[in-house]
VOLOMAR-50336 format. One line per field, with one value per residue: residue number from 1; x, y, z of N, C-alpha, C in turn. Coordinates in Angstrom, 1 decimal, m for minus. Layout:
! VOLOMAR-50336
nr = [NUM;...]
n_c1 = [X;...]
n_c2 = [Y;...]
n_c3 = [Z;...]
ca_c1 = [X;...]
ca_c2 = [Y;...]
ca_c3 = [Z;...]
c_c1 = [X;...]
c_c2 = [Y;...]
c_c3 = [Z;...]
! end
This chain:
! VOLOMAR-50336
nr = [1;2;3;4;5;6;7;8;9;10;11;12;13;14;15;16;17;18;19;20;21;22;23;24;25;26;27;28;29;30;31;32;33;34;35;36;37;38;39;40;41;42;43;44;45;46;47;48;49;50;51;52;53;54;55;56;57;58;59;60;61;62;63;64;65;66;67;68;69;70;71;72;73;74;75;76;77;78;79;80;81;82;83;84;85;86;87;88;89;90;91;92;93;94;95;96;97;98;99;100;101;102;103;104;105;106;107;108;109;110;111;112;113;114;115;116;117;118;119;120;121;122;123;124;125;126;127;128;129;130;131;132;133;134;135;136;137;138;139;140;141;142;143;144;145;146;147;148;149;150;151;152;153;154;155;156;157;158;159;160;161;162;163;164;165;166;167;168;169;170;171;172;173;174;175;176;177;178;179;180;181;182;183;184;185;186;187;188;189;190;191;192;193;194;195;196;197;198]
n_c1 = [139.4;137.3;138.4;137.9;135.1;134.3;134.8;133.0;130.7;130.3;128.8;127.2;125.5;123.8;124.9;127.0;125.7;126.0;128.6;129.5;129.4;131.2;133.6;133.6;133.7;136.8;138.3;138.6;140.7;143.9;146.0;148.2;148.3;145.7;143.1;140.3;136.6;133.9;131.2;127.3;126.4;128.2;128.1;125.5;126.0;127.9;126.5;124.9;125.9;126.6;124.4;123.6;126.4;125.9;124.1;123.4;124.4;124.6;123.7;124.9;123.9;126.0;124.4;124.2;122.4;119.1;118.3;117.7;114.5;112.5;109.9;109.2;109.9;110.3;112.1;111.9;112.9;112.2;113.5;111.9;109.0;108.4;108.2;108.0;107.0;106.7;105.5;105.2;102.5;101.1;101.1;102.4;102.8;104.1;103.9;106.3;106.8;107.2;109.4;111.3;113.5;116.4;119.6;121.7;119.2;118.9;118.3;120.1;119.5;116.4;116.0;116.8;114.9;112.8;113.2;113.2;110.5;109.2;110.4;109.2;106.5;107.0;107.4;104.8;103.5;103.7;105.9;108.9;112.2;113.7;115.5;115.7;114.2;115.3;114.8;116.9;117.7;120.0;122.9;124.5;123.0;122.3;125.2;125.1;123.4;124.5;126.5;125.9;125.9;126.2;127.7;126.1;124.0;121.4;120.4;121.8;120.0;117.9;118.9;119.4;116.4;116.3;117.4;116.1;114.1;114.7;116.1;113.8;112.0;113.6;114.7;116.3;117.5;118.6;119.7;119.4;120.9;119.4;119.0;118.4;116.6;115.2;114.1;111.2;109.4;110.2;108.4;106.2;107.4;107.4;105.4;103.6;101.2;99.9;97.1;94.3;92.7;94.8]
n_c2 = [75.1;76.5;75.1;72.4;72.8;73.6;72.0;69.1;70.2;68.6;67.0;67.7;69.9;72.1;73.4;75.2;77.8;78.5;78.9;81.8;84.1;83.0;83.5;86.2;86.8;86.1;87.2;89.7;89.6;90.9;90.9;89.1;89.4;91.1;90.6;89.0;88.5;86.8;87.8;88.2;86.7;84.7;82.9;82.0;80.6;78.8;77.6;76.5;74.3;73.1;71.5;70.0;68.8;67.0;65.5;61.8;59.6;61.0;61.3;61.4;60.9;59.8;59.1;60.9;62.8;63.8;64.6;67.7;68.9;70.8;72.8;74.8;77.7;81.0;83.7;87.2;90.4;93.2;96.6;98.8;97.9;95.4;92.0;89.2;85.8;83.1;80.2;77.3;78.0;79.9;82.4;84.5;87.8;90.2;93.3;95.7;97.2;101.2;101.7;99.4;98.8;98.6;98.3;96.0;94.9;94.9;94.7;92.7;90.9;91.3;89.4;87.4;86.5;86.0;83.6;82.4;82.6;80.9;78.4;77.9;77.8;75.3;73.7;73.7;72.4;69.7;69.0;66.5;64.8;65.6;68.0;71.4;73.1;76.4;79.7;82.4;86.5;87.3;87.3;87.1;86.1;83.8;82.2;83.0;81.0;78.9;78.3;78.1;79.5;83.6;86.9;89.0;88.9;89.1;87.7;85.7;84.6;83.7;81.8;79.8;79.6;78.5;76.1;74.6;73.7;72.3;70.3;69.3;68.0;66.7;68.3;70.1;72.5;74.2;76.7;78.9;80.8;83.8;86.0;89.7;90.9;88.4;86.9;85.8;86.7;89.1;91.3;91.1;91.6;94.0;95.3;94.7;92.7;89.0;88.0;87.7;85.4;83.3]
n_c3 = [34.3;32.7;30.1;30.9;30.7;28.6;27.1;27.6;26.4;24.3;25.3;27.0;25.4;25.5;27.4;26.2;25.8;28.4;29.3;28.2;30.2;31.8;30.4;29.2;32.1;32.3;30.6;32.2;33.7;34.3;35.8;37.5;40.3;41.2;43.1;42.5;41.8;41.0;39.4;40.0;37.7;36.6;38.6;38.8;36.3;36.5;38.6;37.3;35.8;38.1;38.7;36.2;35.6;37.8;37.5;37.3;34.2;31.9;28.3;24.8;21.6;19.3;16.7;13.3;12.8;11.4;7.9;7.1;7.9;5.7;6.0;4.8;6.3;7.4;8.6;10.0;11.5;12.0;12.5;12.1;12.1;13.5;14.2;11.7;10.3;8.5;7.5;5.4;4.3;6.3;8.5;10.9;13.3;14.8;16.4;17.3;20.7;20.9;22.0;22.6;22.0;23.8;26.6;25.2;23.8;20.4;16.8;16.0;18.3;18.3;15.8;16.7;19.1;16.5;15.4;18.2;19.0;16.4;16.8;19.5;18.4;16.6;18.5;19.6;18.0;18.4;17.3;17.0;17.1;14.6;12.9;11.4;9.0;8.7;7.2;7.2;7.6;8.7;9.2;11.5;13.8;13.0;12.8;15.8;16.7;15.4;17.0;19.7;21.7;22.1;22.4;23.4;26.0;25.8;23.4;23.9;26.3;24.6;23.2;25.1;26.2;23.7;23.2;25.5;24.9;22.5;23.8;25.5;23.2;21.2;19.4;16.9;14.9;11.2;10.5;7.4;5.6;3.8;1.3;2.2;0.2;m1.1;1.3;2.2;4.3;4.8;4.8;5.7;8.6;8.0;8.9;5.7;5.3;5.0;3.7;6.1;7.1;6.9]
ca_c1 = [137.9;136.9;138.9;136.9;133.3;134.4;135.5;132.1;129.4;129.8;127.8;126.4;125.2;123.2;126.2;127.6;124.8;126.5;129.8;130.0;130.1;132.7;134.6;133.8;134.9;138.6;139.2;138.8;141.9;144.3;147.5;148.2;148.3;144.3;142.0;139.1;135.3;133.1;130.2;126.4;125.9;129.5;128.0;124.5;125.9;128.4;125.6;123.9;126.7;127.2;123.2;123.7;127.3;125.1;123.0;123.9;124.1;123.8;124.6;124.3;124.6;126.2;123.6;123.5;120.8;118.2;118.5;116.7;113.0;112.2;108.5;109.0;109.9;111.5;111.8;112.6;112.6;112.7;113.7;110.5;107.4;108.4;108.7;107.1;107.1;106.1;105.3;103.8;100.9;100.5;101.9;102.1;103.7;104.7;104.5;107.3;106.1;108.1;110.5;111.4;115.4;117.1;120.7;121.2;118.3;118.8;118.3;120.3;118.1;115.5;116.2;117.1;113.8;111.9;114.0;112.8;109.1;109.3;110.9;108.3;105.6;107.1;107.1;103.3;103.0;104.1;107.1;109.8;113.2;113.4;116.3;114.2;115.5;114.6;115.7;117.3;118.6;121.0;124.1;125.5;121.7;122.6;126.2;125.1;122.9;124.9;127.8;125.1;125.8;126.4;128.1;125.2;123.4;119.3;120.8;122.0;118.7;117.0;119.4;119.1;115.7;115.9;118.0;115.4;112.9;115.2;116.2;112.5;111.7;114.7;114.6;117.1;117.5;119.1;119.9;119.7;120.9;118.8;119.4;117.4;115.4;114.7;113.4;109.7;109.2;110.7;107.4;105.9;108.3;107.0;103.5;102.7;100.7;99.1;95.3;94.4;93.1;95.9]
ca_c2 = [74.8;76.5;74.0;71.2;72.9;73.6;70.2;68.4;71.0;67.6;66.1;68.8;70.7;73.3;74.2;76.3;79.3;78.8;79.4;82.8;84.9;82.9;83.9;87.8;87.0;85.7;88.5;90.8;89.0;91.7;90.7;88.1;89.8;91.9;89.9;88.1;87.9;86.6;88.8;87.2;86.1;83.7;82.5;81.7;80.0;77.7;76.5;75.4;73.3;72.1;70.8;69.6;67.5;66.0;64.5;60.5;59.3;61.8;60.6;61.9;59.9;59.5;59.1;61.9;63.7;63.7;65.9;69.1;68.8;72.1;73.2;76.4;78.5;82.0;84.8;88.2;91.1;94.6;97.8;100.1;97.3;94.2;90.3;88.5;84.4;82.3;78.6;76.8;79.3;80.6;83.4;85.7;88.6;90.6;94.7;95.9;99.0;102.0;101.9;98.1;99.5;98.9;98.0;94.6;94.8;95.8;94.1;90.8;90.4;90.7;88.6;85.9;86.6;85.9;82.5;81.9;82.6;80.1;76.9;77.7;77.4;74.3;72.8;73.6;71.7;68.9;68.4;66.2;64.4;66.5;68.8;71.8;74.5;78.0;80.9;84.5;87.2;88.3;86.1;87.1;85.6;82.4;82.3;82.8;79.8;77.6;78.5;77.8;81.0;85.2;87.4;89.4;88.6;88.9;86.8;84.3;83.9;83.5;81.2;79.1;78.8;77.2;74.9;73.6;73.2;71.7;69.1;68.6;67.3;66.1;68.9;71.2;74.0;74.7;77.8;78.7;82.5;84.6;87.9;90.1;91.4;87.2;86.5;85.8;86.6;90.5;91.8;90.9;92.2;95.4;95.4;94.5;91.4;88.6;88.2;87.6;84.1;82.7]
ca_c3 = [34.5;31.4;29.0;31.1;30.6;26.8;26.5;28.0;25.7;23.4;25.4;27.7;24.2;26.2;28.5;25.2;26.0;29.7;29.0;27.7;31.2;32.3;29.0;29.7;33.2;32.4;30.0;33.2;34.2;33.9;36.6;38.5;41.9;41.6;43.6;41.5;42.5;40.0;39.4;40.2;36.6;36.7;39.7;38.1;35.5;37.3;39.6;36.3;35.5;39.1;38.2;35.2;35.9;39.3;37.2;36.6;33.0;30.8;27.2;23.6;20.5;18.4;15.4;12.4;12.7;10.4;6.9;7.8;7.2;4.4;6.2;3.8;7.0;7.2;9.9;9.6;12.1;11.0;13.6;11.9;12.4;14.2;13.6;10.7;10.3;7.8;7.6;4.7;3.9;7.4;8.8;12.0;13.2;16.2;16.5;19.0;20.9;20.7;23.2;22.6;22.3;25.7;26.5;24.5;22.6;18.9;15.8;16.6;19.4;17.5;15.2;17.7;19.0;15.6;15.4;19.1;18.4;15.1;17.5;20.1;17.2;16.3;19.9;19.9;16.8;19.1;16.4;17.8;16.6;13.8;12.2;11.0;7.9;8.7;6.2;7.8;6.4;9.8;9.4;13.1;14.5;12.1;13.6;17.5;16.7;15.3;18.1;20.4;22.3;21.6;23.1;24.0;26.7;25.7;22.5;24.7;26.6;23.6;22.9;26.2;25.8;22.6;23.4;26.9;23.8;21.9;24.6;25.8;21.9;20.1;18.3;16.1;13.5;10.6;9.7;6.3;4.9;2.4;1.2;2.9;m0.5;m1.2;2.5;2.2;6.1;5.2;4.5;7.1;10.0;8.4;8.8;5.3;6.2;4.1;4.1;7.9;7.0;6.4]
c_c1 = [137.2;137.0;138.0;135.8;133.5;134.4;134.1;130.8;129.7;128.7;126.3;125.6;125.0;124.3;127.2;126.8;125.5;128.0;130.7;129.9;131.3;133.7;134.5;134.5;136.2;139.2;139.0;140.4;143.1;145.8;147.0;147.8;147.3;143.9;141.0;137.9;134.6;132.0;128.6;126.1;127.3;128.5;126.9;124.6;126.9;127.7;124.3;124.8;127.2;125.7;123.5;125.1;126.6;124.5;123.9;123.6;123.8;124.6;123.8;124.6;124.9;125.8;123.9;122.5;120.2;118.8;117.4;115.5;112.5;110.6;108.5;108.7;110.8;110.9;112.3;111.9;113.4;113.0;112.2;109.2;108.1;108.9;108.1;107.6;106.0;106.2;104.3;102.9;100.5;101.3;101.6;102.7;103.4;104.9;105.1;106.3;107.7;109.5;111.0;113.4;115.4;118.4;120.6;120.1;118.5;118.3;118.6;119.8;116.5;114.7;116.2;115.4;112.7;112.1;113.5;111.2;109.1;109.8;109.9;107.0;105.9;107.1;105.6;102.6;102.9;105.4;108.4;110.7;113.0;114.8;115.3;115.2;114.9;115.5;115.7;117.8;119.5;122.0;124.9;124.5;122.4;123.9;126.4;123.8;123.6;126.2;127.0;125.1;126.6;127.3;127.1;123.9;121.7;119.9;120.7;121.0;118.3;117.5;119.2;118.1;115.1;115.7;117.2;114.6;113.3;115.8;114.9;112.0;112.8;114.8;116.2;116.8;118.7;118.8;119.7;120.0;120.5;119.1;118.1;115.9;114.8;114.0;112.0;109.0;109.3;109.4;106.7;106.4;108.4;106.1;102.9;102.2;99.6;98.2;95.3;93.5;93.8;97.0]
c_c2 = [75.2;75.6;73.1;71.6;72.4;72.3;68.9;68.6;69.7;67.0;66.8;70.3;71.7;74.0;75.3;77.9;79.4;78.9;80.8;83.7;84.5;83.0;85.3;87.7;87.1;87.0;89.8;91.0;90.0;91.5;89.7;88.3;90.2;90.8;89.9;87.7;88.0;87.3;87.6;86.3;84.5;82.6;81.1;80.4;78.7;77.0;75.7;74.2;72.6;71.1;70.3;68.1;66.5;65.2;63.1;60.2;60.0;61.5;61.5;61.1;60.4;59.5;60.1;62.0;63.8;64.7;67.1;68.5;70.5;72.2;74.8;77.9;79.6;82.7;86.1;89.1;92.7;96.0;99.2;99.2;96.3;92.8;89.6;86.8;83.8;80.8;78.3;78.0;79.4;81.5;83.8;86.7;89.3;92.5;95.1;97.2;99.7;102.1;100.3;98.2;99.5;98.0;96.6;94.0;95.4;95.0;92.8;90.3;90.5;89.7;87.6;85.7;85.7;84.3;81.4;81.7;81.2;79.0;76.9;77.4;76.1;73.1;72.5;72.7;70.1;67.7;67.6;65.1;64.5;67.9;70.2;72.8;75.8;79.0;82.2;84.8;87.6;87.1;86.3;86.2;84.0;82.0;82.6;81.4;78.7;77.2;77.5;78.9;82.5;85.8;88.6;88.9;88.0;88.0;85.7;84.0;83.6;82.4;79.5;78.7;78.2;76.0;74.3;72.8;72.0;70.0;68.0;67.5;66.7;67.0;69.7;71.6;73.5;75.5;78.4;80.7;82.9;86.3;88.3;90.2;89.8;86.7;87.0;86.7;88.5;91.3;91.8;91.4;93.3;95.7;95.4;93.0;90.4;88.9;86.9;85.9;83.1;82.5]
c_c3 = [33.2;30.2;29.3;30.5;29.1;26.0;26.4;27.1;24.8;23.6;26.0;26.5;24.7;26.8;27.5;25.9;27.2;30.1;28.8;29.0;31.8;31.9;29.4;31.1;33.2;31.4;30.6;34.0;33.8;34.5;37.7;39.9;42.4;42.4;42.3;41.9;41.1;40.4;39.6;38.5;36.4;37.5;39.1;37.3;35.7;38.4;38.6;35.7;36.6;39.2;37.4;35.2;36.8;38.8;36.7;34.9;32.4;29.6;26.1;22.8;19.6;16.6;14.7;12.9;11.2;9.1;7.4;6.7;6.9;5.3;5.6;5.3;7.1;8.0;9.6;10.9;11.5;12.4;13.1;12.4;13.7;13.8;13.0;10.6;9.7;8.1;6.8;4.0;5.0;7.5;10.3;12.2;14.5;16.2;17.7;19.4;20.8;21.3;23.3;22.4;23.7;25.8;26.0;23.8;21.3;18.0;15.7;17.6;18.7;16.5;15.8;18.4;18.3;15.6;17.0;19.0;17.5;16.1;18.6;19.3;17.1;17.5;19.9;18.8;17.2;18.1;17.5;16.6;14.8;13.2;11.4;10.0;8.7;8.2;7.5;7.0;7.8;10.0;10.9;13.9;14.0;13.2;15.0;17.6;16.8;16.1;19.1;21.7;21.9;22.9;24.2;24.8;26.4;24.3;22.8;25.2;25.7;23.3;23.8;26.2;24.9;22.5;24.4;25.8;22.9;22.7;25.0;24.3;21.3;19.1;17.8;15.3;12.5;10.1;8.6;6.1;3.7;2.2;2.1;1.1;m1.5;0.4;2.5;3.5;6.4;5.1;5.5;8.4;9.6;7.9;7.6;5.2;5.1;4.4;5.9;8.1;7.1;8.0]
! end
C-alpha cells in the first residue's frame, strides 16, 4: 500500500505531506506475530487518500513549470524575536510570545512557519501559475519543502497547507539557500524593523 501511495504523489503531489505517519507507522513494525492497530493520525491520513483517489480525473501535466519569478523575497525566523519577511521594499513581521516552544515546535517550525506566512501573502496578492524564488537560511525547512513532507508533525501541517494554496492557484516555491549573516529577512525576525511605512 505504501509503494502504491508513493508511487501515485506524481500525480497526487499533495499526498507527499500524507504519507509520512504511515512511514512512522511501518517502522513500529517490529515481528511478524504482534498485533498492529494504526494509531488515529494513520487513520486520518488514509481517509484523505480514500478522498482524494474517489475523485474522477485527476491529472497533472506534464508542462515545465515556469522559471521561478525573483520578487526579491526572503524569510527568516529567529528563537529570541520572531518572524521577519521581506518582499520588494515591504516588509512584516511576527513576535512569538514567550512560551511559543511546545513539543514540535522549535526553530524548523518556525521557519516553516515564516515560509507559510510568505505563500499565504502571495495568495492574497491573488498571484497564480507562478514558480516563486524565496531565500532561507534553514536548509532542513528548504529540504522538508522540496520533499513535500518533514518528519515533524507541526512542519508537516505547515507543509499541507501550502500545498491546498498551492493547488487552489497553480502556484509553487523555490527555495533558494542564503547564509544566514546574507539573509535580508534576518533582521527582522529580531525585532530590528525597517521604517513602519514600508
Amino acid at each position: 500500500m505504501h509503494g502504491s501511495l508513493s508511487h501515485v504523489t506524481f500525480v497526487y503531489s499533495r499526498g507527499r505531506a500524507y504519507l509520512n505517519n504511515v512511514i512512522w507507522w511501518l517502522t513500529t513494525f517490529t515481528s511478524d506475530f504482534a498485533p498492529r492497530f494504526p494509531p488515529p493520525s494513520v487513520i486520518s491520513d488514509l481517509k484523505w487518500w480514500s478522498t482524494q483517489l474517489s475523485k474522477p480525473s485527476i491529472i497533472r501535466s506534464l508542462a515545465s513549470r515556469p522559471p521561478p519569478s525573483d520578487l526579491n523575497i526572503w524569510v527568516d525566523a529567529s528563537t529570541d524575536w520572531g518572524i521577519g519577511l521581506l518582499i520588494n521594499d515591504s516588509w512584516d513581521a511576527w513576535k512569538t510570545f514567550p512560551a511559543w516552544k511546545a513539543p514540535g515546535r522549535d526553530i524548523g517550525w518556525l521557519e516553516a512557519v515564516a515560509v507559510e506566512l510568505i505563500v499565504m501573502l502571495l495568495y492574497e496578492m491573488h498571484l497564480s501559475h507562478l514558480d516563486v524564488l524565496i531565500r532561507s537560511d534553514n536548509e532542513g525547512v528548504i529540504g522538508a519543502f522540496r520533499k513535500g513532507w518533514s518528519r515533524n508533525q507541526e512542519t508537516n501541517s505547515c507543509i499541507r497547507r501550502v500545498e491546498a494554496i498551492f493547488e487552489q492557484r497553480d502556484l509553487s516555491i523555490s527555495l533558494l539557500y542564503v547564509e544566514s549573516s546574507m539573509n535580508l529577512a534576518d533582521p527582522v525576525s529580531r525585532g530590528i524593523l525597517p521604517p513602519f511605512e514600508r
